[in-house]
TORKOL-4160 file (C-alpha; in steps of 0.2 Angstrom, whole numbers, padded with zeros to 4 digits, m for minus):
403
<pt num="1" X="0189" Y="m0313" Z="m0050"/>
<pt num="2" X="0183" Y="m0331" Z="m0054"/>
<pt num="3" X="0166" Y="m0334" Z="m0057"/>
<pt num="4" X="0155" Y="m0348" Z="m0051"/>
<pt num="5" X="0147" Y="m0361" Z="m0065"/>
<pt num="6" X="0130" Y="m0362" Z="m0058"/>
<pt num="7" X="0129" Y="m0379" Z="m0069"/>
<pt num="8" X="0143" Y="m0390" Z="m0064"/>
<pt num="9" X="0138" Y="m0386" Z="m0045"/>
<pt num="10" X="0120" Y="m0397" Z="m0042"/>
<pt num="11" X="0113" Y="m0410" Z="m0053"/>
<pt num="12" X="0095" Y="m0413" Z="m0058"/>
<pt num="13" X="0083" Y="m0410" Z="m0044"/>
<pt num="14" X="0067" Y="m0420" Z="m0047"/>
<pt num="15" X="0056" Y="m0405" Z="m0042"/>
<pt num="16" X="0040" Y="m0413" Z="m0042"/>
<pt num="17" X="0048" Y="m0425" Z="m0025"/>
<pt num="18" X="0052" Y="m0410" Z="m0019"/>
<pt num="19" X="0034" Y="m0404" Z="m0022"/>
<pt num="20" X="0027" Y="m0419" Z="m0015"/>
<pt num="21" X="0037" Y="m0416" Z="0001"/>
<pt num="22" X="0032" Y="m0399" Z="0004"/>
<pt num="23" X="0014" Y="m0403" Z="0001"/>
<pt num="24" X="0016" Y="m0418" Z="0016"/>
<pt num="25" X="0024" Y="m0406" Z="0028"/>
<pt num="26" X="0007" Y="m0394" Z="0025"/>
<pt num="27" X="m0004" Y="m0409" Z="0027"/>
<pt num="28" X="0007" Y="m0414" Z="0044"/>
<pt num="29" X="0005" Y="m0397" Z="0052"/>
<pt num="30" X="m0013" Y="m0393" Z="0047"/>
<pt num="31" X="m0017" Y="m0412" Z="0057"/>
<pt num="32" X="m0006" Y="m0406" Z="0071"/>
<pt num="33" X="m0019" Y="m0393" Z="0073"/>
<pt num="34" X="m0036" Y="m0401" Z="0067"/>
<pt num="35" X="m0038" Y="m0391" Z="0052"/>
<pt num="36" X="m0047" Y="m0401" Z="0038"/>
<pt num="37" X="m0042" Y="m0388" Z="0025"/>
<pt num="38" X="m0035" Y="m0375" Z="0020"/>
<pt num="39" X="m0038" Y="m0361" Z="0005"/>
<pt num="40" X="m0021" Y="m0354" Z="m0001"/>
<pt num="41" X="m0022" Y="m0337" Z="m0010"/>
<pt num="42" X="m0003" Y="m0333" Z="m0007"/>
<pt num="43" X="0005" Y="m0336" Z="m0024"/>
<pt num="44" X="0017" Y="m0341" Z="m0017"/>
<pt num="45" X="0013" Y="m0354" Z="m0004"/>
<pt num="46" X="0001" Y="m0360" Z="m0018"/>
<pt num="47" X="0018" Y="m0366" Z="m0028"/>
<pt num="48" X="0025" Y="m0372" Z="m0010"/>
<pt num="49" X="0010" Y="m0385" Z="m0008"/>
<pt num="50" X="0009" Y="m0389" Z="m0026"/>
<pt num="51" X="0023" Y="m0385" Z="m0037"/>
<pt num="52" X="0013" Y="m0372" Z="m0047"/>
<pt num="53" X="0018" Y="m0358" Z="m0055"/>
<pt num="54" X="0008" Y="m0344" Z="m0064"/>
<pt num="55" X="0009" Y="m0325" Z="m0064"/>
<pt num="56" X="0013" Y="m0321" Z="m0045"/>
<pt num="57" X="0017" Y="m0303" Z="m0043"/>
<pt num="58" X="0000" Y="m0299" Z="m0055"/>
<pt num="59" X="m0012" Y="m0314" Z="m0043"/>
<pt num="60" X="m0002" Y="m0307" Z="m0029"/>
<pt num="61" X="m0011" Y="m0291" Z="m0030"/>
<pt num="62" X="m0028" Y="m0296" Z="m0039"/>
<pt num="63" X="m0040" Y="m0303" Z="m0026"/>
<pt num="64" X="m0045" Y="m0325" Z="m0027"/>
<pt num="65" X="m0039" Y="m0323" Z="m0044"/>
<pt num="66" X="m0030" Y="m0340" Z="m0044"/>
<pt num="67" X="m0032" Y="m0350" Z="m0026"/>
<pt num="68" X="m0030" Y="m0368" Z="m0020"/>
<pt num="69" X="m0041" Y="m0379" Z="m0012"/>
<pt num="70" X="m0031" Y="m0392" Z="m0002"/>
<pt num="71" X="m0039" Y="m0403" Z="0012"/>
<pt num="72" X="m0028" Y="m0414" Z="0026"/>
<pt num="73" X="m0036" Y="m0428" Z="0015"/>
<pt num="74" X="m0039" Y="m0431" Z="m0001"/>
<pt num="75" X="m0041" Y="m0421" Z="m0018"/>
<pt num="76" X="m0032" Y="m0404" Z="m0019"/>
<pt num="77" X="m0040" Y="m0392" Z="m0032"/>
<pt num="78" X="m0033" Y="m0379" Z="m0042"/>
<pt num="79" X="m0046" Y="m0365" Z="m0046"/>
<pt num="80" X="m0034" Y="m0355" Z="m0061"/>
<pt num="81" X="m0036" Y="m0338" Z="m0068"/>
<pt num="82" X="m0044" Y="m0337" Z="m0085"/>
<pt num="83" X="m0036" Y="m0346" Z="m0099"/>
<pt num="84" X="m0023" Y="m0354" Z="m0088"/>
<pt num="85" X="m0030" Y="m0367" Z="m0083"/>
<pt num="86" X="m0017" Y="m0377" Z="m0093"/>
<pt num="87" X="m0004" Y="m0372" Z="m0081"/>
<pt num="88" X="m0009" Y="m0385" Z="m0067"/>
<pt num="89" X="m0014" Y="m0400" Z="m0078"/>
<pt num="90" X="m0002" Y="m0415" Z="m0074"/>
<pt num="91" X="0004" Y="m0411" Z="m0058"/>
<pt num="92" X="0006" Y="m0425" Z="m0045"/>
<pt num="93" X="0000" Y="m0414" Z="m0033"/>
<pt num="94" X="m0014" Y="m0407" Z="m0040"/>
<pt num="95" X="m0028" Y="m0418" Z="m0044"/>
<pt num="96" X="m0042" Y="m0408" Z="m0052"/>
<pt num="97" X="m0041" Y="m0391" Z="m0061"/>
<pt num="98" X="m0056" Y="m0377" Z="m0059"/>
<pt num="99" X="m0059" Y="m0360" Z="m0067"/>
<pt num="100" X="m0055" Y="m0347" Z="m0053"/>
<pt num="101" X="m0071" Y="m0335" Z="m0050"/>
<pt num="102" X="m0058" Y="m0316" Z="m0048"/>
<pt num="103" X="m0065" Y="m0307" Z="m0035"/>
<pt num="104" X="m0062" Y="m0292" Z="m0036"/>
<pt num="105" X="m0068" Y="m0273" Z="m0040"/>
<pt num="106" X="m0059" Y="m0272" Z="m0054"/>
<pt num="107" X="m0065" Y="m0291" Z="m0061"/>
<pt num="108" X="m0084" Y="m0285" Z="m0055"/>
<pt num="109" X="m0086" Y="m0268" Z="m0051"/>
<pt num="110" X="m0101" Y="m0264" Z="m0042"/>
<pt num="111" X="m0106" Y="m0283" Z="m0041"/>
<pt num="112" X="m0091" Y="m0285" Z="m0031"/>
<pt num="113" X="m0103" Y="m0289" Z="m0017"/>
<pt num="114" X="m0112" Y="m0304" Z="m0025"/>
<pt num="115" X="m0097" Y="m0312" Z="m0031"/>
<pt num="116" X="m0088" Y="m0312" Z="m0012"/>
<pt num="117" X="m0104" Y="m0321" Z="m0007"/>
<pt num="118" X="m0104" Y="m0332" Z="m0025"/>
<pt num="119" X="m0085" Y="m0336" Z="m0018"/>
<pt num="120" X="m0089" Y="m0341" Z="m0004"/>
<pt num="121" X="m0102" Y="m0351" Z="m0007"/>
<pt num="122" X="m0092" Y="m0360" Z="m0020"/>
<pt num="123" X="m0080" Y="m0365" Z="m0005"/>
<pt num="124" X="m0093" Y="m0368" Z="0007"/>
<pt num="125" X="m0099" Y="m0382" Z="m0002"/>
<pt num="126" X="m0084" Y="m0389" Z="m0008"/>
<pt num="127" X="m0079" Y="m0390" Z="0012"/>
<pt num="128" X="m0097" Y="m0395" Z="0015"/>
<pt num="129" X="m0092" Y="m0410" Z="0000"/>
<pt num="130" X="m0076" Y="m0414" Z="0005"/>
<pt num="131" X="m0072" Y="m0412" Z="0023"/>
<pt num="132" X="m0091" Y="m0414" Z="0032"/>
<pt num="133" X="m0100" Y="m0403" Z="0042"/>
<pt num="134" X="m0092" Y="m0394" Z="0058"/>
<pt num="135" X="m0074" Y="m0392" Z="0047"/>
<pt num="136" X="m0061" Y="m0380" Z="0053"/>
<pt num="137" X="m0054" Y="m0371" Z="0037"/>
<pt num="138" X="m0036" Y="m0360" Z="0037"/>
<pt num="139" X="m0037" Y="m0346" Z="0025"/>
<pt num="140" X="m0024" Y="m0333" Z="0019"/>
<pt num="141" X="m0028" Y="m0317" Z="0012"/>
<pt num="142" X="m0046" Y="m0314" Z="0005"/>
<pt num="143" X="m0057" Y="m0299" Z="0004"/>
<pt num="144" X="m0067" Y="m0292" Z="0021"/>
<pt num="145" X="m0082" Y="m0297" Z="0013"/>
<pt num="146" X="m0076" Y="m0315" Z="0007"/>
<pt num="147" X="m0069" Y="m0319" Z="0023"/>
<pt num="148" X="m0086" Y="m0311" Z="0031"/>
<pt num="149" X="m0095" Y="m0323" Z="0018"/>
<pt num="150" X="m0085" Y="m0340" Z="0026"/>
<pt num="151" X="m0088" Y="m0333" Z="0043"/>
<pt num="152" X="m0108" Y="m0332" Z="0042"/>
<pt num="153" X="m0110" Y="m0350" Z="0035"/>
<pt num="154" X="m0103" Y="m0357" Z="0053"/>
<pt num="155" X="m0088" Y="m0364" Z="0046"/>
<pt num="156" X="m0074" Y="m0364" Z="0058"/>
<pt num="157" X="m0061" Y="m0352" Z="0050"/>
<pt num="158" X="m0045" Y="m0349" Z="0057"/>
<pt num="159" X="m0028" Y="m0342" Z="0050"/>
<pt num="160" X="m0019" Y="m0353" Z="0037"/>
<pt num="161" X="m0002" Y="m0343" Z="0043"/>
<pt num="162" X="0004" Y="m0354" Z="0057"/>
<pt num="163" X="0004" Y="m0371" Z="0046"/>
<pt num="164" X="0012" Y="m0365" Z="0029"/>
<pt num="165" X="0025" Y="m0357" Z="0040"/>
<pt num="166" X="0030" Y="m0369" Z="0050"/>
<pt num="167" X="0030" Y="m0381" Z="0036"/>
<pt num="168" X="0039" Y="m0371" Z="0026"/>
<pt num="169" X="0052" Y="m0370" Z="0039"/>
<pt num="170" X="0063" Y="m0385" Z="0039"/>
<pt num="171" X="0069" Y="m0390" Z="0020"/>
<pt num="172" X="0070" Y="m0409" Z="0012"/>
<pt num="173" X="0087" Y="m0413" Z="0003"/>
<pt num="174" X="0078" Y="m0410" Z="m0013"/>
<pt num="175" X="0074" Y="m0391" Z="m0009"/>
<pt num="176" X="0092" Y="m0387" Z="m0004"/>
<pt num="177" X="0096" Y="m0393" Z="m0017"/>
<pt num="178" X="0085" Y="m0378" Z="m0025"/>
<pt num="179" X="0092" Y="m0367" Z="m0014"/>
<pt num="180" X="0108" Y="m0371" Z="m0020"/>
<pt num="181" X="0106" Y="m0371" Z="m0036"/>
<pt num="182" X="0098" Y="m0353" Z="m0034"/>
<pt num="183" X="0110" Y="m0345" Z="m0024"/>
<pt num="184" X="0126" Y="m0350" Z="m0038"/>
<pt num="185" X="0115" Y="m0341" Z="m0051"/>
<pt num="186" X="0113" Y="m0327" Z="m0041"/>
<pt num="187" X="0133" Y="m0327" Z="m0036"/>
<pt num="188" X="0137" Y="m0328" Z="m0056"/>
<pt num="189" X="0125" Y="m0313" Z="m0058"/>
<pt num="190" X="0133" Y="m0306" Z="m0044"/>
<pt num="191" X="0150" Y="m0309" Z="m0052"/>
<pt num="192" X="0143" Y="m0300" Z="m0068"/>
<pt num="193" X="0138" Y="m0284" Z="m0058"/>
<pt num="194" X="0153" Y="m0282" Z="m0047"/>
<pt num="195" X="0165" Y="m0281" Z="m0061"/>
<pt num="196" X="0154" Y="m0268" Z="m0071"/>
<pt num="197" X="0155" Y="m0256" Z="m0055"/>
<pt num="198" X="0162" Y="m0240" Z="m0063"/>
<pt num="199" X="0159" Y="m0222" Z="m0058"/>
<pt num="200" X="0144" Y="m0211" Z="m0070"/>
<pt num="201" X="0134" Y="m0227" Z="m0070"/>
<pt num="202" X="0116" Y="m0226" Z="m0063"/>
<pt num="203" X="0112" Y="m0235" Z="m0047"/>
<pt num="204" X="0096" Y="m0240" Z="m0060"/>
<pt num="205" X="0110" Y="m0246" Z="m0075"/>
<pt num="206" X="0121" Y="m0257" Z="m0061"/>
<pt num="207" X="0105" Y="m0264" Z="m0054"/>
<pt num="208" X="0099" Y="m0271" Z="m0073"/>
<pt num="209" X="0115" Y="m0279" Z="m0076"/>
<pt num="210" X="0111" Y="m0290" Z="m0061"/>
<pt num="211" X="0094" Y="m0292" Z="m0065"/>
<pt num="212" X="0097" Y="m0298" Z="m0082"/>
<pt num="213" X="0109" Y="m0311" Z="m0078"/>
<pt num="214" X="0098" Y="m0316" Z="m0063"/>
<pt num="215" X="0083" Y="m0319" Z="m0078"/>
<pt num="216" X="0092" Y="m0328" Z="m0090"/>
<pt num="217" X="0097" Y="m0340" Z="m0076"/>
<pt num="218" X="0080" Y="m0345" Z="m0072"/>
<pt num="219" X="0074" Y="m0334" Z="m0059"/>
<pt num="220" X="0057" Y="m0328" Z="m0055"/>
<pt num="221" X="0058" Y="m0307" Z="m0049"/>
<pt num="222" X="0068" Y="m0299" Z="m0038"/>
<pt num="223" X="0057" Y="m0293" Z="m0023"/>
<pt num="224" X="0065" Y="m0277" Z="m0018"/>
<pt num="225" X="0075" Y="m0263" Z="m0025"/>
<pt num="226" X="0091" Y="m0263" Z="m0014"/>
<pt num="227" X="0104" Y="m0257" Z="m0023"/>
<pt num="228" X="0111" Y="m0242" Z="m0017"/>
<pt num="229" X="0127" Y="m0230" Z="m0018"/>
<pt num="230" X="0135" Y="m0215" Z="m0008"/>
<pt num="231" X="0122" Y="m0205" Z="0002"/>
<pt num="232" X="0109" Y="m0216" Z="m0002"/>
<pt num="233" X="0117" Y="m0232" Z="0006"/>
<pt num="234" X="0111" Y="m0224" Z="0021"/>
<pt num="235" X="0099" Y="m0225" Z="0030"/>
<pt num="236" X="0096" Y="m0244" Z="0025"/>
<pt num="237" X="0080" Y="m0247" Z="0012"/>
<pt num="238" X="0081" Y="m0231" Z="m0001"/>
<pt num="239" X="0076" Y="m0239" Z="m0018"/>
<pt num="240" X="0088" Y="m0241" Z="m0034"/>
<pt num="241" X="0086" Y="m0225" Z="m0044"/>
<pt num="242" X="0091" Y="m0213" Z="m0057"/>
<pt num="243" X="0106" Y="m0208" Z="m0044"/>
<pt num="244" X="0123" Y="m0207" Z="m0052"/>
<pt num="245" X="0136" Y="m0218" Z="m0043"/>
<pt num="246" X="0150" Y="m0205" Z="m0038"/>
<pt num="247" X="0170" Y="m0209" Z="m0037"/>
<pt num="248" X="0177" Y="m0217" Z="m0018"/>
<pt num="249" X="0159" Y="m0221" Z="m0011"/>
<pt num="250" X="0153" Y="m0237" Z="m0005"/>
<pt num="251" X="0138" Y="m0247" Z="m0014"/>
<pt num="252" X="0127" Y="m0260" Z="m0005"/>
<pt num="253" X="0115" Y="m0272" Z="m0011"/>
<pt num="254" X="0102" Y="m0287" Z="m0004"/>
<pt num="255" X="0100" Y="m0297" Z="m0018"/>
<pt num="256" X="0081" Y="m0303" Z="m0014"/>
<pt num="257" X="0081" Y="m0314" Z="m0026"/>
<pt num="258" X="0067" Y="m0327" Z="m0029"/>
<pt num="259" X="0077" Y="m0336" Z="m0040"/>
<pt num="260" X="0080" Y="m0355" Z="m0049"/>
<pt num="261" X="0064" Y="m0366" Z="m0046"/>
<pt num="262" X="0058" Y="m0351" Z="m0036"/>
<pt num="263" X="0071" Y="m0352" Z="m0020"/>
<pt num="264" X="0076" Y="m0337" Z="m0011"/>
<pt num="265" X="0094" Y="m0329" Z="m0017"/>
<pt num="266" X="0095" Y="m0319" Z="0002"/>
<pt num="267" X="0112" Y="m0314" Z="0003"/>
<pt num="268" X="0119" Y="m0295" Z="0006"/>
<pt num="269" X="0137" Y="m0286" Z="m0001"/>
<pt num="270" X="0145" Y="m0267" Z="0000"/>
<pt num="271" X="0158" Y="m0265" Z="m0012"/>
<pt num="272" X="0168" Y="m0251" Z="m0015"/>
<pt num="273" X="0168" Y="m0241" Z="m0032"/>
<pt num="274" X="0186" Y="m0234" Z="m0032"/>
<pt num="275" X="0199" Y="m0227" Z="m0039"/>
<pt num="276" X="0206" Y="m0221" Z="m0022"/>
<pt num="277" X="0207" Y="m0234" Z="m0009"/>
<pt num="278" X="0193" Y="m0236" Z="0003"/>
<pt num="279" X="0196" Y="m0221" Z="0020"/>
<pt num="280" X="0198" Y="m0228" Z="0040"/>
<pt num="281" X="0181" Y="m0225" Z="0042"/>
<pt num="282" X="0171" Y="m0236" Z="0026"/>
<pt num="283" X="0183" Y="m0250" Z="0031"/>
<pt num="284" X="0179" Y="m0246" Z="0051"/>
<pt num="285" X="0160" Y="m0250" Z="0046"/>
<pt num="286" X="0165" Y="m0264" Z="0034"/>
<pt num="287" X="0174" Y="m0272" Z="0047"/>
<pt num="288" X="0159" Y="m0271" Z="0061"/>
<pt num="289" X="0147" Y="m0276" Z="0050"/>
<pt num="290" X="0158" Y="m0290" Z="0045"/>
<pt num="291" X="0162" Y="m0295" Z="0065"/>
<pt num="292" X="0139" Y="m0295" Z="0066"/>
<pt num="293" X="0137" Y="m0309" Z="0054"/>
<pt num="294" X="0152" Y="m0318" Z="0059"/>
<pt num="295" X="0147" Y="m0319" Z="0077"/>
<pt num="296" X="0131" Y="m0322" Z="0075"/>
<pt num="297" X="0133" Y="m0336" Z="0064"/>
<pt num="298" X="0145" Y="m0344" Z="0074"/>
<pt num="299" X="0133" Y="m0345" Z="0090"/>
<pt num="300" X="0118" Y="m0353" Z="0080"/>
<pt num="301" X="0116" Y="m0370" Z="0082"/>
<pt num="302" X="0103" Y="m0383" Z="0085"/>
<pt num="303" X="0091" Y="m0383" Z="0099"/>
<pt num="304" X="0094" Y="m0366" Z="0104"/>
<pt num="305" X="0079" Y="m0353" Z="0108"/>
<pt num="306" X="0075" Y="m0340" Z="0101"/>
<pt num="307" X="0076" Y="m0330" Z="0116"/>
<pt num="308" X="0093" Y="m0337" Z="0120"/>
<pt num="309" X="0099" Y="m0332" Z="0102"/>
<pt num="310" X="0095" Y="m0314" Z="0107"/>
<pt num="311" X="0103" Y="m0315" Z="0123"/>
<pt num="312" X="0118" Y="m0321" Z="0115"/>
<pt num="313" X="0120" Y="m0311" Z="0095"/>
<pt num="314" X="0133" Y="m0297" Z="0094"/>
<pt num="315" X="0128" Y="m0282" Z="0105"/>
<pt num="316" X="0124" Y="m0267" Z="0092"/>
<pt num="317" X="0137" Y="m0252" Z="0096"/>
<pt num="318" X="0125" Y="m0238" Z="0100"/>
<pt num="319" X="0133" Y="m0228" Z="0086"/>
<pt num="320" X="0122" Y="m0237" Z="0075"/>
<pt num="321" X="0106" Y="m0239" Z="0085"/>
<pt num="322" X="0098" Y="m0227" Z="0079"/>
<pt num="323" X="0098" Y="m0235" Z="0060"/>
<pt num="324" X="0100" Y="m0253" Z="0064"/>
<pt num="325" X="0092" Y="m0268" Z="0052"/>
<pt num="326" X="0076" Y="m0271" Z="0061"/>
<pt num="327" X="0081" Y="m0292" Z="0063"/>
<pt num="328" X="0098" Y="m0301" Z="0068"/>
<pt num="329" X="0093" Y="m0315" Z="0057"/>
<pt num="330" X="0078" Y="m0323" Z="0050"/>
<pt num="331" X="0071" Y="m0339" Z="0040"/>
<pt num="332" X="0071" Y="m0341" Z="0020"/>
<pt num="333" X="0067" Y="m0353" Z="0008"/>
<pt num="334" X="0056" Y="m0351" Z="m0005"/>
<pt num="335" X="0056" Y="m0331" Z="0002"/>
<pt num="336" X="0057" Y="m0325" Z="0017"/>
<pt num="337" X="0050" Y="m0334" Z="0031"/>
<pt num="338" X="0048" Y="m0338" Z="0048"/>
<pt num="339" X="0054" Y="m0336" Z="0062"/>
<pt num="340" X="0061" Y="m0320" Z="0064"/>
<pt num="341" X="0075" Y="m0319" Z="0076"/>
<pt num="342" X="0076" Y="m0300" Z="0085"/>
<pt num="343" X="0090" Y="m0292" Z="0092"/>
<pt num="344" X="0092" Y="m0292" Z="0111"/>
<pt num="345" X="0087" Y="m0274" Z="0114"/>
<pt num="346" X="0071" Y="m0276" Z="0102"/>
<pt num="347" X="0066" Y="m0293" Z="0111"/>
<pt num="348" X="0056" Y="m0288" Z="0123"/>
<pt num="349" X="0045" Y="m0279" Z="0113"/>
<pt num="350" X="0045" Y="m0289" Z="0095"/>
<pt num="351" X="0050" Y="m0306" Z="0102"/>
<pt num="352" X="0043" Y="m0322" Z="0103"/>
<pt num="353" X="0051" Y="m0340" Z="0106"/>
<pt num="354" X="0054" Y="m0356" Z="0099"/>
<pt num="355" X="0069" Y="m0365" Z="0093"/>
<pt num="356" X="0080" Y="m0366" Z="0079"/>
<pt num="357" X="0079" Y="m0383" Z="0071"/>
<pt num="358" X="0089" Y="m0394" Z="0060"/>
<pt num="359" X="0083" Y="m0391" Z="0042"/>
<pt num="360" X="0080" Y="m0372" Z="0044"/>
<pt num="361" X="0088" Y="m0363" Z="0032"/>
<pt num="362" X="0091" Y="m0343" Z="0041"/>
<pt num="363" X="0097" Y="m0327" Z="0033"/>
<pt num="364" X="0111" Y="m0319" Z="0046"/>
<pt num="365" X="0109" Y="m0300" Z="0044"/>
<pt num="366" X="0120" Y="m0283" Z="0047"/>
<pt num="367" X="0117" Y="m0266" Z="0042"/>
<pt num="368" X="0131" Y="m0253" Z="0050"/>
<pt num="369" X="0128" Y="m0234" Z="0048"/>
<pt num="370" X="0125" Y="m0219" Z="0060"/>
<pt num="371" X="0114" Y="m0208" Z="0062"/>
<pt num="372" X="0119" Y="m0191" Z="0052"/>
<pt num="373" X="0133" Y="m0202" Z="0042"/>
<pt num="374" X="0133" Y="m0200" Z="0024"/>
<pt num="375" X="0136" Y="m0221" Z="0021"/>
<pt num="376" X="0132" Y="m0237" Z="0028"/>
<pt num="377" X="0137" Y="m0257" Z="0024"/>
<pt num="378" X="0125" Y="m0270" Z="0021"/>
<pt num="379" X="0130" Y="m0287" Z="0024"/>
<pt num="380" X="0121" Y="m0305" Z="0025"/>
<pt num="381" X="0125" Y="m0323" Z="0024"/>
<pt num="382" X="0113" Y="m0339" Z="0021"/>
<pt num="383" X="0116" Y="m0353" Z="0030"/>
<pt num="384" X="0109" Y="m0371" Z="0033"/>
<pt num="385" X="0108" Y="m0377" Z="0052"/>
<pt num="386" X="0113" Y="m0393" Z="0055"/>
<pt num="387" X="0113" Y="m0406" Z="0068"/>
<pt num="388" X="0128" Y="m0399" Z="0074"/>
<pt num="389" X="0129" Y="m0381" Z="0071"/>
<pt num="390" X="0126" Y="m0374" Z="0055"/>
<pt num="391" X="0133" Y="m0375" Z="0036"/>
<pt num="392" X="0136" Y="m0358" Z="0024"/>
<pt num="393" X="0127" Y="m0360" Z="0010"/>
<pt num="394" X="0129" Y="m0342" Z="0000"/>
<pt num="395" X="0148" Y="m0343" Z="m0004"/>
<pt num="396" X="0150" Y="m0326" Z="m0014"/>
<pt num="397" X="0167" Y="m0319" Z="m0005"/>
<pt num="398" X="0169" Y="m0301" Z="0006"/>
<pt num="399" X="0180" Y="m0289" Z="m0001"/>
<pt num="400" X="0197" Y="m0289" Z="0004"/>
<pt num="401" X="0202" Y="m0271" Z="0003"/>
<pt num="402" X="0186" Y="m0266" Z="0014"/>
<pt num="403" X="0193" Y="m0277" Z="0028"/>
């Protein structure tokens, strides 16, 4: 099998434009709803609005630890963990650099107290300094006693959610060409695993092929461990383990990649480990899995609801009900991201509307297995929308003696 050359396939991206758009698409939906600033905790809606990068699984689960002041108007500061402040200096989008004050237990032990209200108070003034009195603030994820802290001064303090994810939503030229980028180094790792497959191996030792390729490429993590073989490819999201992969089974993976210039790889393969040829029944749920995604890519297009999307995706055989992927499709870019789209049955209880957009980038998702089977298939594409239907963008192939 031939595999990609993630370089000769997009040239040079100039990453701090691209940075400079997605911090006007913030600013644009924070004015649409009157909020004069937001404080952005999430590491990694802090390198959507400013291009930064630093330690985001380790901030990710250590509380105001690195955080981002940004208001509708003027200068966005970057309060940075300690000794890091480097990280952020020279960034068009970043105007001043601050020491970050951690709060958390393990940065303050039993003064955690005094330093959530220190925080806050630290932010209370700079709102106070730069936004003026009666200012409506977005926050993201902060400790109960910060957030309690913000509440008490009279600030008016809503959810910073709603703005990064819909700005997140619809992507400039500049970041699919990130995306791009991403998903070819992802294929090529793809590429690297696939012909490694071999019986005896560890779901653990196929997984770390990928993994390495994916690396030394340029991406960030992987997000999840969804690489699975034999019994364990059912039911969906069982972790790659020690397993041993056995002869004749089936193997599936979702990449969940947070790849080149941090863009989501999001795209989803079963294979087949041999030597026998695959039976009637793996290429039966090859084949329905298969027919999901199709179908369901073939109906998106722009303009249409969310509900009408529903209303219209492939209709889940009730075989595989019982173990079905919890979405039909959902939004990506930098990770995963709104909207979520449900499937028809689950609508009514997990739906909500809007409308599918040009610019959105969408993950179209299948998993096939039934209840009491000993295998499933995992498949998923990633594709652009358009302003006539919609564009594939991840272009690894489907296996041929599956269908």
């Amino acid at each position: 099998m031939t595999t990609i050359d993630q370089t000769t396939r997009v040239g040079e991206i100039d990453l701090d434009e691209v940075a400079r758009y997605r911090q006007a698409q913030l600013r644009k939906e924070m004015a649409e709803r009157n909020i004069d600033a937001v404080i952005l905790t999430d590491a990694v809606n802090i390198r959507y609005a400013t291009g930064s990068r630093n330690m985001q699984v380790f901030t990710a689960r250590n509380p105001a630890s690195r955080y981002c002041f940004l208001p509708v108007e003027g200068d966005v500061i970057m309060f940075e963990f300690t000794g890091t402040e480097h990280l952020s200096e020279g960034l068009s989008t970043v105007q001043e650099v601050r020491h970050a004050r951690t709060a958390s237990f393990v940065a303050a032990g039993p003064r955690i107290a005094e330093v959530e209200r220190l925080w806050a108070a630290d932010m209370i003034e700079l709102v106070a300094e730069r936004c003026g009195p009666n200012a409506m603030v977005g926050i993201e994820r902060v400790n109960a006693g910060a957030a309690a802290a913000l509440a008490a001064s009279g600030l008016t303090i809503v959810d910073a959610q709603e703005p990064v994810e819909r700005a997140r939503a619809i992507k400039s030229p500049g970041e699919l060409a990130c995306i791009r980028a991403s998903l070819r180094a992802t294929e090529a790792a793809m590429y690297a695993m696939r012909e490694a497959i071999a019986p005896g191996l560890t779901e653990n030792q196929l997984w770390s092929i990928f993994h390495q390729h994916v690396i030394a490429a340029g991406a960030d993590y992987i997000e999840t461990r969804l690489m699975t073989a034999g019994s364990h490819t059912n039911p969906w999201f069982q972790e790659t383990s020690d397993h041993v992969i056995e002869p004749d089974v089936l193997i599936a993976f979702d990449t969940d990649v947070v790849g080149v210039h941090g863009y989501y790889s999001d795209f989803s393969r079963t294979f087949h480990v041999g030597p026998s040829a695959p039976t009637a029944r793996q290429r039966e749920l090859y084949s329905f899995a298969y027919e999901q995604v199709h179908h369901n890519m073939d109906i998106i297009e722009p303009g249409m609801t969310f509900e009408e999307y529903s209303k219209k995706a492939w209709n889940l055989p009730e075989q595989f009900s019982g173990n079905r992927y919890y979405l039909s499709a959902h939004g990506v870019g930098m990770t995963g991201e709104y909207p979520y789209l449900y499937h028809h049955r689950d609508y009514v209880e997990w739906g909500y509307d809007g409308v599918i957009e040009p610019g959105m980038t969408l993950c179209v998702e299948s998993y096939i297995g039934a209840q009491g089977e000993a295998e499933g298939v995992k498949l998923e594409q990633q594709i652009l929308v358009t302003e006539t239907g919609s564009e594939l963008l991840s272009e690894f192939p489907f296996e041929d003696d599956l269908l």
